[in-house]
TORNU-539827 format. One record per residue (C-alpha): x, y, z. Coordinates in nm, 4 decimals. Each point is the difference from the previous one (the first is absolute). Example, Ala and Ser with C-alpha at 12.3 -4.5 7.8 and 13.67 -1.06 7.14 Angstrom:
     east    north       up
   1.2300  -0.4500   0.7800
   0.1370   0.3440  -0.0660
This chain:
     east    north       up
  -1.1646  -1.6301 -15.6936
   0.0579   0.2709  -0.2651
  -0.2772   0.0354  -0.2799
   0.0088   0.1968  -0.2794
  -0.2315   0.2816   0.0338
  -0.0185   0.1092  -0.3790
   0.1717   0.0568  -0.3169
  -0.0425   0.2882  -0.1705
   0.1033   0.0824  -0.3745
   0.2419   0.3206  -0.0052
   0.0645   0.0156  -0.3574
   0.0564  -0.1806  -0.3132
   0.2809   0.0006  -0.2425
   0.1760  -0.2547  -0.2637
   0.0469  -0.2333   0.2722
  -0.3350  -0.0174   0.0901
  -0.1856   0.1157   0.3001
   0.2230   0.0352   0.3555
  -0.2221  -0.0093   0.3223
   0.1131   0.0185   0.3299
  -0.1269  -0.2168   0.2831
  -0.0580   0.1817   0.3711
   0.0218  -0.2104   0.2300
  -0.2039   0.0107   0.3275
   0.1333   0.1674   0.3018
  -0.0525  -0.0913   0.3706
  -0.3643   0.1866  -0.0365
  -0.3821  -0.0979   0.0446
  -0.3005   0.2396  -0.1250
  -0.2599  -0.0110   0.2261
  -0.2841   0.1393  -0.1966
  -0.3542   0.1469   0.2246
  -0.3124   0.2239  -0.1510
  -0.1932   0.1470   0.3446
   0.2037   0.1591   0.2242
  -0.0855  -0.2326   0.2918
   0.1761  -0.2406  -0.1593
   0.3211   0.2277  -0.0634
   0.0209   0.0660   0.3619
  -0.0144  -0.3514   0.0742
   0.2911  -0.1169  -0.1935
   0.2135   0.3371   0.0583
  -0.0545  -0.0689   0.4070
   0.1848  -0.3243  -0.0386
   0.3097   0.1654  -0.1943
   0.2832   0.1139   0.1677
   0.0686   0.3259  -0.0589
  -0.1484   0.0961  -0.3198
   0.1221   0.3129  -0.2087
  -0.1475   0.1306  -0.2686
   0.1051  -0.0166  -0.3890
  -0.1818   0.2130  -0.2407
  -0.0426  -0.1528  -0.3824
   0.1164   0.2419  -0.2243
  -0.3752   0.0377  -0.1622
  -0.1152   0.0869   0.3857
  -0.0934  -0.3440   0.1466
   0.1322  -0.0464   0.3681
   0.0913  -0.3312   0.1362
   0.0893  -0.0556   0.4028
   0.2910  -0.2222  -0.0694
   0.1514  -0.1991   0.3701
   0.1054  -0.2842   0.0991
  -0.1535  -0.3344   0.1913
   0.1402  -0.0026   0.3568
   0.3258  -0.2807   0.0014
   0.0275  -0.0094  -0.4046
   0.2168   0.1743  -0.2283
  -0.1477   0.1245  -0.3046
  -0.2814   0.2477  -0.0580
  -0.3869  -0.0380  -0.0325
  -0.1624   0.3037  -0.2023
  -0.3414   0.0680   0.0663
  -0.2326   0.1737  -0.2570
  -0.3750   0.1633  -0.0194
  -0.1564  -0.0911  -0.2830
  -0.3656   0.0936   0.0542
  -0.2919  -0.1733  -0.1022
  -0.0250  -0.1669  -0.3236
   0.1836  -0.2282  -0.2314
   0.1094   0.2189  -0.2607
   0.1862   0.2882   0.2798
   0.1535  -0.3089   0.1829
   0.1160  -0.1253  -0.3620
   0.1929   0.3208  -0.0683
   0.1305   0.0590   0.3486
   0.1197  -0.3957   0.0236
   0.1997   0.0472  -0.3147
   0.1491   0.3461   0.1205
   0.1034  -0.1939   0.3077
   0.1695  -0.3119  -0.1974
   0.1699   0.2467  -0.2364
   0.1449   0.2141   0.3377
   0.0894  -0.2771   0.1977
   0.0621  -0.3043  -0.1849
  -0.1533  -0.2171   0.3372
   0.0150  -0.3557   0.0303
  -0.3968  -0.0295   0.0332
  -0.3171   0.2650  -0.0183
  -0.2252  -0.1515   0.2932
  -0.3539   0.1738   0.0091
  -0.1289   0.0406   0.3625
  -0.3417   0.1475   0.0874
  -0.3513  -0.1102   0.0785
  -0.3047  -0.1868  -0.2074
  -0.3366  -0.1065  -0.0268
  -0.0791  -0.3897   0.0456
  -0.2000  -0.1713  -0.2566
   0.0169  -0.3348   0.1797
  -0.2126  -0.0645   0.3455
   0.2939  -0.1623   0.1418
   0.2054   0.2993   0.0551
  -0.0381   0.1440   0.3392
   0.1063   0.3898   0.0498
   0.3598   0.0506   0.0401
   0.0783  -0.3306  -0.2042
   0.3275   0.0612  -0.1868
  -0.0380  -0.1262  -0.4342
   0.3028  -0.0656  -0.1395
  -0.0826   0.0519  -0.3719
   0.1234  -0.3111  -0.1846
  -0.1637   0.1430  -0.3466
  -0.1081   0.3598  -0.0853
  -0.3233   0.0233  -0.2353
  -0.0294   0.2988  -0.1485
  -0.3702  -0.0770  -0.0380
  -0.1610   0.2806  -0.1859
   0.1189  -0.0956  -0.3565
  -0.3144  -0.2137  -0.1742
  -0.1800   0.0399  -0.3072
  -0.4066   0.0713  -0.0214
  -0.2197  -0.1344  -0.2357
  -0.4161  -0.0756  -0.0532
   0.1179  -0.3325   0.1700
   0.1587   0.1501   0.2871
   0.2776   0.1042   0.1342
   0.3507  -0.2633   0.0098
   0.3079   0.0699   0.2018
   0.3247   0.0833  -0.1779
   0.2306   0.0118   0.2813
   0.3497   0.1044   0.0135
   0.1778  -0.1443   0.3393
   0.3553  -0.0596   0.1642
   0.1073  -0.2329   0.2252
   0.1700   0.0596   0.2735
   0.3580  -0.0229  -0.0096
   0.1239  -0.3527   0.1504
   0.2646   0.0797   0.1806
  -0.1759   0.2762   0.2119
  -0.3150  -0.2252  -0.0357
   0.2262  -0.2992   0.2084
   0.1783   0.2909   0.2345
  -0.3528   0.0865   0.0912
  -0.1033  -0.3545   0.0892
   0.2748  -0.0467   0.2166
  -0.0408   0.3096   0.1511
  -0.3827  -0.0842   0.0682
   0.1210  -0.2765   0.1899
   0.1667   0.1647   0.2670
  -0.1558   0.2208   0.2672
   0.3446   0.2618  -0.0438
  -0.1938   0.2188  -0.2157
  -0.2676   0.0584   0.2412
   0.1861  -0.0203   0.3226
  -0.2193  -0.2543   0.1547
  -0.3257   0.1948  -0.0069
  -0.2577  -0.2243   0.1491
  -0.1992   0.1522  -0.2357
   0.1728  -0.0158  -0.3328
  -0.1671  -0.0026  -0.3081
   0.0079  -0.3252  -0.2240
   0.1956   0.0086  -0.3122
  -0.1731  -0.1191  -0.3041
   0.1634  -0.0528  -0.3756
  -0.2724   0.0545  -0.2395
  -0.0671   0.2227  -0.2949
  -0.0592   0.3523  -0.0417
  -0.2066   0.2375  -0.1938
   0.0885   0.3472  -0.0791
  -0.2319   0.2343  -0.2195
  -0.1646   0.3264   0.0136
  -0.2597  -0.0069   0.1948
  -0.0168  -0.0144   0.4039
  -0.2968  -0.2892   0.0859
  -0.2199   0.0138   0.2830
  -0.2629  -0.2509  -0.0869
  -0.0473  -0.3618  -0.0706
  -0.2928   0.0659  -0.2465
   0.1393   0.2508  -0.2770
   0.0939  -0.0695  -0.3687
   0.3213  -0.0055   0.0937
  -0.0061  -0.2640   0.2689
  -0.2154  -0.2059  -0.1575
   0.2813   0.0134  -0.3241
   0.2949  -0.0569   0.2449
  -0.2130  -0.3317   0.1678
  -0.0245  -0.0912  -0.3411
   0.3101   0.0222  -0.1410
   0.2875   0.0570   0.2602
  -0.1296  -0.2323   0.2732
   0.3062  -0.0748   0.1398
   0.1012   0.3472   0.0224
   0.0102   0.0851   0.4228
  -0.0072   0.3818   0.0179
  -0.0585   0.2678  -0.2238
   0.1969   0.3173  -0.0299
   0.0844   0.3050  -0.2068
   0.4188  -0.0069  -0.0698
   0.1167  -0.3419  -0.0423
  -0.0500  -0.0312  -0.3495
   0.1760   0.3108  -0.1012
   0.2784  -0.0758   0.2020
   0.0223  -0.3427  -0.1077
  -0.0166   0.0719  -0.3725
   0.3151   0.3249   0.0671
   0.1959  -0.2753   0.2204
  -0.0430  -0.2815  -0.3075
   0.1258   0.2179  -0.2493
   0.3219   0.1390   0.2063
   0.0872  -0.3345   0.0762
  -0.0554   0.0094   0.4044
  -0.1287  -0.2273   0.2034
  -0.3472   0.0913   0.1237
  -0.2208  -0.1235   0.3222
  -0.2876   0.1762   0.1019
  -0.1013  -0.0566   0.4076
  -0.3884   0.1178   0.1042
  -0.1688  -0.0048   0.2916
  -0.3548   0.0016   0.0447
  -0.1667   0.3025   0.1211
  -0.3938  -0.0236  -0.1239
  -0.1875  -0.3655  -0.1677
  -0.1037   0.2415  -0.2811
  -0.3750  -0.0752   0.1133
  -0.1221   0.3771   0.0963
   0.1424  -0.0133   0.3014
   0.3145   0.2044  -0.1218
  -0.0605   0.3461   0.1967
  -0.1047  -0.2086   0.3663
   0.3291  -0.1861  -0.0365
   0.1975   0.3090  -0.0874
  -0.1913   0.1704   0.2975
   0.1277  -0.2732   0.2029
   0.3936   0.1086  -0.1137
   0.0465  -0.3800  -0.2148
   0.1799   0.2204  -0.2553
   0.2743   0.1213   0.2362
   0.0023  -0.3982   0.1639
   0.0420  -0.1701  -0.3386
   0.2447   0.2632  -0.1314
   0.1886  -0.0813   0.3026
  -0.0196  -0.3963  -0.0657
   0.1077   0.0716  -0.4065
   0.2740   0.2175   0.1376
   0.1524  -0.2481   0.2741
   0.0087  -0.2988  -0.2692
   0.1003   0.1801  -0.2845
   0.3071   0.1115   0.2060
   0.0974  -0.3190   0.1134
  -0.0176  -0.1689  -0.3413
   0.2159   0.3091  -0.1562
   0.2645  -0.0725   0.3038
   0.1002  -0.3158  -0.1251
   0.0934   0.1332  -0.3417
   0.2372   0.2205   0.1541
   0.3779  -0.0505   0.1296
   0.0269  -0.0533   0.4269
   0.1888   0.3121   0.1468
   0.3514  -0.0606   0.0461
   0.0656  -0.1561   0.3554
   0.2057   0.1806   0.1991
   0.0690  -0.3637   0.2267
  -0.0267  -0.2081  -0.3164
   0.4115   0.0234  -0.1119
   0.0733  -0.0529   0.4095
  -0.2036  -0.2758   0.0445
   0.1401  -0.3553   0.0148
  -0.0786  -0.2418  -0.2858
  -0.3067  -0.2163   0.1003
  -0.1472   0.2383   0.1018
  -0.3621  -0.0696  -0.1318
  -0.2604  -0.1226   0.2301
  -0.0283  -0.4233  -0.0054
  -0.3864   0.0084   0.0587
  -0.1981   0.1928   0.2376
   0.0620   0.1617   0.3390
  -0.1751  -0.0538   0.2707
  -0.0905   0.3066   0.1518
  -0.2251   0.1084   0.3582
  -0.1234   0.3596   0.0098
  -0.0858   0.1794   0.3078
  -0.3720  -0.1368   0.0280
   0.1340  -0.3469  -0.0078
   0.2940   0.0375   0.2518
  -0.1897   0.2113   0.2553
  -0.4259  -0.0782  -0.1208
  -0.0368   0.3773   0.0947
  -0.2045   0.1265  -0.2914
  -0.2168   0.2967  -0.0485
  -0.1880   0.2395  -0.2412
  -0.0292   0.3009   0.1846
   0.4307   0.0731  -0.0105
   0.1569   0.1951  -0.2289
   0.1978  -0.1778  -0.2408
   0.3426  -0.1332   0.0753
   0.3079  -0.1123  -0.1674
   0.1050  -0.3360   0.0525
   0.3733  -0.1135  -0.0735
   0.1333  -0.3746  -0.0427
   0.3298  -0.1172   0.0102
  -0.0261  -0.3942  -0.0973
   0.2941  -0.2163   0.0263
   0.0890  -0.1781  -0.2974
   0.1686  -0.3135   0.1651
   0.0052  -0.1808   0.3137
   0.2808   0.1877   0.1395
  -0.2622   0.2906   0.1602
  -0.2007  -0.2479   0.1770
  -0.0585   0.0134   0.3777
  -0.0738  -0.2826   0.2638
  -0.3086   0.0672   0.1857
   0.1531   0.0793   0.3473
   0.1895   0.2700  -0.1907
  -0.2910   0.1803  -0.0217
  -0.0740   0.1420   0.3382
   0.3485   0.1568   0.0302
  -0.0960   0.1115  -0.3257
  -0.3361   0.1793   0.0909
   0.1462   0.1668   0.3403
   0.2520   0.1541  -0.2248
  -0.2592   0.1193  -0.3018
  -0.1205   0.3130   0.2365
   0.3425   0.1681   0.0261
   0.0883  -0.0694  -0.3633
  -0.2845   0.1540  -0.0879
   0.0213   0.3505   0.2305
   0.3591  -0.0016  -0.0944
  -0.0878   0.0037  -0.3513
  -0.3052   0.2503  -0.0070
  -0.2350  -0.2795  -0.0755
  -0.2045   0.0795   0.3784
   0.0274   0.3129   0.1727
   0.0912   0.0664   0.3514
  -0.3128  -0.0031   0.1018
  -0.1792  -0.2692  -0.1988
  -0.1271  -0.2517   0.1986
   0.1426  -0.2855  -0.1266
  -0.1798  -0.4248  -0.0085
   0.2174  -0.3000  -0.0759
  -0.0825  -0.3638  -0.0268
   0.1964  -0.3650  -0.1089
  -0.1488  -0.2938  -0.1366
   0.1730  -0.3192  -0.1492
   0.0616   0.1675  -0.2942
   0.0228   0.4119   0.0327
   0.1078   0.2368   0.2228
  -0.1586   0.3767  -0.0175
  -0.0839   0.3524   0.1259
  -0.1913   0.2570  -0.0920
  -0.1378   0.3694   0.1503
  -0.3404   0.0090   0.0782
  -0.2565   0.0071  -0.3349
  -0.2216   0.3012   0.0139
  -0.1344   0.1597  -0.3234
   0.2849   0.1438  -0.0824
   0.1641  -0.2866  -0.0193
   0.2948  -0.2177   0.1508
   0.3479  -0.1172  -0.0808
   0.1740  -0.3428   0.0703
   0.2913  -0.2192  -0.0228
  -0.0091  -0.3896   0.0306
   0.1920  -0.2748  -0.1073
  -0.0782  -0.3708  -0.1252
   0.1596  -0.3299   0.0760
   0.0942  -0.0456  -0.3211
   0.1848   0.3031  -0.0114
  -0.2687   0.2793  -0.1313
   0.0485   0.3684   0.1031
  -0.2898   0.2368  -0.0389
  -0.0584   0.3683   0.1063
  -0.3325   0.2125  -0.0639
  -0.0662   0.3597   0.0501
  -0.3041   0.2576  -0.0637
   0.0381   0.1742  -0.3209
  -0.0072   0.4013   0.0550
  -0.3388   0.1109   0.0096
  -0.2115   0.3129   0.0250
  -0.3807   0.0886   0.0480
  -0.1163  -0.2246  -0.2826
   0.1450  -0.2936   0.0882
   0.3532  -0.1648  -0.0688
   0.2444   0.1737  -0.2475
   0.2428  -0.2071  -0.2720
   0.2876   0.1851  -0.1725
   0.2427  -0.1742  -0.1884
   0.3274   0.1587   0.1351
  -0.1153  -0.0663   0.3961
  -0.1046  -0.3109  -0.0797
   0.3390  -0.1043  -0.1201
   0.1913   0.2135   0.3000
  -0.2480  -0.2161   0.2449
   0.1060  -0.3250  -0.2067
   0.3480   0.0621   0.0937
  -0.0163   0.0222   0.3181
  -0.1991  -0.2650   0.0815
   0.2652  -0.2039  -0.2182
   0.2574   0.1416   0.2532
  -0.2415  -0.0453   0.2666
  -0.0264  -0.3939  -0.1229
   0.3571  -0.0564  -0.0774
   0.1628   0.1157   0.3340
  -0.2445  -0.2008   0.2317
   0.2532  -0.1472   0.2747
   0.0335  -0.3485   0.0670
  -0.0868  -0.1488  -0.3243
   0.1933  -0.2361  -0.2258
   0.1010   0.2067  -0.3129
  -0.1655  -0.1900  -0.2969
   0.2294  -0.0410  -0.3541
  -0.2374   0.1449  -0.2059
  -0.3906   0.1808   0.0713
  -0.2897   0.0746  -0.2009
  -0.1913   0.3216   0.0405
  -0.3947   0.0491   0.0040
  -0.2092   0.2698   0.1075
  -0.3891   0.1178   0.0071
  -0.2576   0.2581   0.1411
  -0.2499  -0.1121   0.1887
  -0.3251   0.1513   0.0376
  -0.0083   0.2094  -0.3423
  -0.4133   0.0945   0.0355
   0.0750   0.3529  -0.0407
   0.3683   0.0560  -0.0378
   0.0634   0.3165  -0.2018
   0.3242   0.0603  -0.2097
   0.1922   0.3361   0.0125
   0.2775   0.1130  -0.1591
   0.1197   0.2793  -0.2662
  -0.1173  -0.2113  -0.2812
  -0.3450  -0.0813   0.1126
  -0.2418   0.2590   0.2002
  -0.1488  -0.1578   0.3062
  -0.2953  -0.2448  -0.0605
  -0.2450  -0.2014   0.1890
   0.0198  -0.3329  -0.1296
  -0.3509  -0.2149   0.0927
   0.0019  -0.2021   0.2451
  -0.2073  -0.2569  -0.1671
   0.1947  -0.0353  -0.3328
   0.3475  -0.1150   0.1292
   0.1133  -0.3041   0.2059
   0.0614  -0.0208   0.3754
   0.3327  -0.0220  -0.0898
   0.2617   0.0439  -0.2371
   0.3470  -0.2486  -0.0249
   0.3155  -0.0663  -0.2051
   0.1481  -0.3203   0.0749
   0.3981  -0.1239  -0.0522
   0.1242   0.0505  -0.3770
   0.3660  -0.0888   0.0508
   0.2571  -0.0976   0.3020
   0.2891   0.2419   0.1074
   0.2832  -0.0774   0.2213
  -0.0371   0.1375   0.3117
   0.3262   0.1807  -0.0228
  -0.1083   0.1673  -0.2657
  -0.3168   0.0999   0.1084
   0.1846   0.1493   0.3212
   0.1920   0.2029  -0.2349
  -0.2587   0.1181  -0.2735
  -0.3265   0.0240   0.2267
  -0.1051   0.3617  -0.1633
   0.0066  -0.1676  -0.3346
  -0.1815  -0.3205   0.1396
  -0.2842   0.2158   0.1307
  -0.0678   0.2046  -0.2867
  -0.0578  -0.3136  -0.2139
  -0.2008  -0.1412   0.2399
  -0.2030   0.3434   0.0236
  -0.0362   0.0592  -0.3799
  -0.1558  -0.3687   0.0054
  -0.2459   0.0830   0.2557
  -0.0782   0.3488  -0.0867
  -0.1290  -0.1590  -0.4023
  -0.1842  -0.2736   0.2127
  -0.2068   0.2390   0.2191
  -0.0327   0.2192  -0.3124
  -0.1271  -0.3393  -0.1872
  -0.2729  -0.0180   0.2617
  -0.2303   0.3603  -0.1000
């Protein structure tokens, strides 16, 4: 939907005053003030460059992993009125479609556990008052949040995508916010006892919102700032920073702003979409098995694997159960013809009623299989490359092992060719996966803030022609989809 960013008076003659309206291009501002929580947003861009303001002010400017568009990300600093200044520079350069703050805060309310993620429905800009013999009163200015991004948040909120599954996400709470001067680290100062007394419902307290809100409201942009909670502002602020909460809750802001500013921006051109056959959209959900259900091998001392599955989308891949042990004594050639095993790999197979598999031997450094389900199912896992510090994810051998394991899947012998297939794929275990690539220096990602595993389930149906015939393309989308998942997870 296209809004109109501003209008702004160029000159006045007998006519009377001609303005011209700029409308909003395919851009977000993602706004931060510490430089934790610039490094958390910029990790999740793809590719970011740099673009220099013409008074000096650098912005990382990329792109969110499977959406066109741009997201340009800004360092404010600390303090209302620097973020003020810089948020206008930024709507005046890039005409966005939304300023989104992202960053950490201070909670005000018991309820809010560290990490918690505050979705600021209303911004008080709480220091403005007026002090008399009587006492002081509150003369607030505040803004709410705007709707739209207020309901793209909610929805958002309501779906585990934006945190990959983490078994230990953070809740996401829609309350106001309070952004002054002043950084707050007790429960017993002036100042707490005025905020008690006269913003109550305010969450978290902070030191940008207000100024960014005010800059946003005046340009005409649609504003939403996104906290997470790193101290309870109760003198506890320097154990809990000891303890790294900053770094956590910057990374919880980051992960949600990101995923709210995706939907405001256009889906990547599909390289499939204009050879796929109309219909194409999935009818409800898929049924899918992944390796720990088919085999009920599972482990967390492997290195991480890739797991690949090809999903018939009608009843025309289906097998009948005595199909399945020609099926399995064929699996261990298929798979040493097609580099799956090696030579040497000593190689386990099994049948049931309703699968059919074989895999190497697990060890820590992990396994690869193949097996196929009754109904049709093909999957295929393989270790990840990995070094000294564990297993290793970079985007481009990700998407080279994608496709071939879609080969791999797709040229099994003896199976009914479906119509159509969905795709799905997932890494399993992620405690301490590490991501390398030129964009991003090698890490160590904690093994206790991610899930065991990471998944992307079935968005559309291809024919299986098609997919024979475009199974680079096919793999890079499915790749780009997982690489933003696992990168949803830190």
């Amino acid at each position: 939907m296209q809004r109109t960013a501003g209008s702004f008076p160029t000159g006045v003659n007998g006519l009377g005053r001609i303005r011209v309206t700029t409308e909003p291009t395919d851009t977000v501002v993602v706004l931060t003030a510490l430089e934790t929580e610039y490094i958390a947003v910029r990790d999740l861009l793809e590719s970011p460059t740099t673009h220099r303001h013409a008074a000096g002010t650098h912005f990382a400017v990329g792109t969110i992993r499977g959406r066109a568009g741009r997201v340009v990300l800004g360092l404010v600093g600390a303090g209302n009125q620097s973020a003020a200044v810089l948020t206008e520079r930024a709507i005046a350069e890039f005409q966005p479609r939304a300023v989104f703050f992202a960053g950490i805060a201070g909670a005000l309310h018991n309820d809010l556990a560290l990490g918690t993620v505050v979705v600021g429905t209303k911004v008080y800009g709480y220091h403005g008052g007026f002090e008399e013999s009587a006492g002081f009163g509150a003369r607030p200015q505040a803004w709410d949040a705007d709707h739209e991004l207020e309901q793209i948040a909610r929805v958002v909120s309501r779906d585990d995508a934006w945190h990959g599954g983490r078994l230990d996400a953070p809740a996401v709470l829609f309350r106001p916010i309070a952004a002054g001067e002043v950084v707050l680290d007790s429960r017993e100062t002036p100042l707490a006892h005025q905020l008690r007394r006269h913003y109550a419902d305010a969450a978290a307290i902070e030191l940008e919102s207000a100024g960014t809100a005010r800059a946003a409201h005046l340009n005409r942009a649609p504003f939403l700032t996104i906290r997470s909670i790193s101290d309870k502002a109760d003198g506890h602020k320097h154990e809990t920073d000891g303890k790294g909460w900053q770094s956590i809750a910057a990374k919880n802001a980051a992960a949600f702003t990101i995923a709210v500013a995706a939907h405001l921006l256009p889906l990547k051109p599909n390289p499939l979409s204009s050879r796929v056959i109309a219909g194409n959209g999935l009818r409800g959900p898929v049924n899918l098995d992944w390796r720990t259900d088919l085999t009920g091998a599972r482990s967390a001392v492997e290195r991480c694997a890739v797991e690949t599955l090809m999903v018939p989308a009608d009843e025309s891949g289906r097998l009948q159960p005595h199909r399945l042990e020609h099926i399995r004594d064929s699996l261990p050639a298929h798979g040493r013809a097609g580099g799956l095993f090696k030579a040497t790999d000593q190689l386990t197979t099994a049948v049931t009623n309703e699968v059919a598999w074989v895999r190497s031997a697990p060890s820590p450094s992990g396994h690869s299989g193949l097996a196929v389900h009754h109904t049709g199912q093909r999957t295929t896992w393989s270790p990840l490359p990995s070094d000294h510090l564990g297993s290793v994810l970079d985007r481009d051998d990700l998407a080279e092992q994608i496709e071939r394991s879609l080969r791999l899947l797709a040229e099994i012998p003896d199976l009914p060719a479906p119509a159509s297939v969905a795709l799905a794929a997932g890494l399993e275990p992620v405690a301490g996966l590490t991501e390398d690539s030129a964009r991003a220096p090698r890490r160590q990602t904690s093994s206790s803030r991610v899930a065991p595993h990471v998944r992307v389930h079935p968005v559309n149906v291809l024919p299986f022609t098609t997919l024979l015939a475009h199974l680079a393309e096919a793999a890079d989308e499915l790749s780009t989809r997982l690489h933003l998942a696992f990168q949803q997870t830190r």
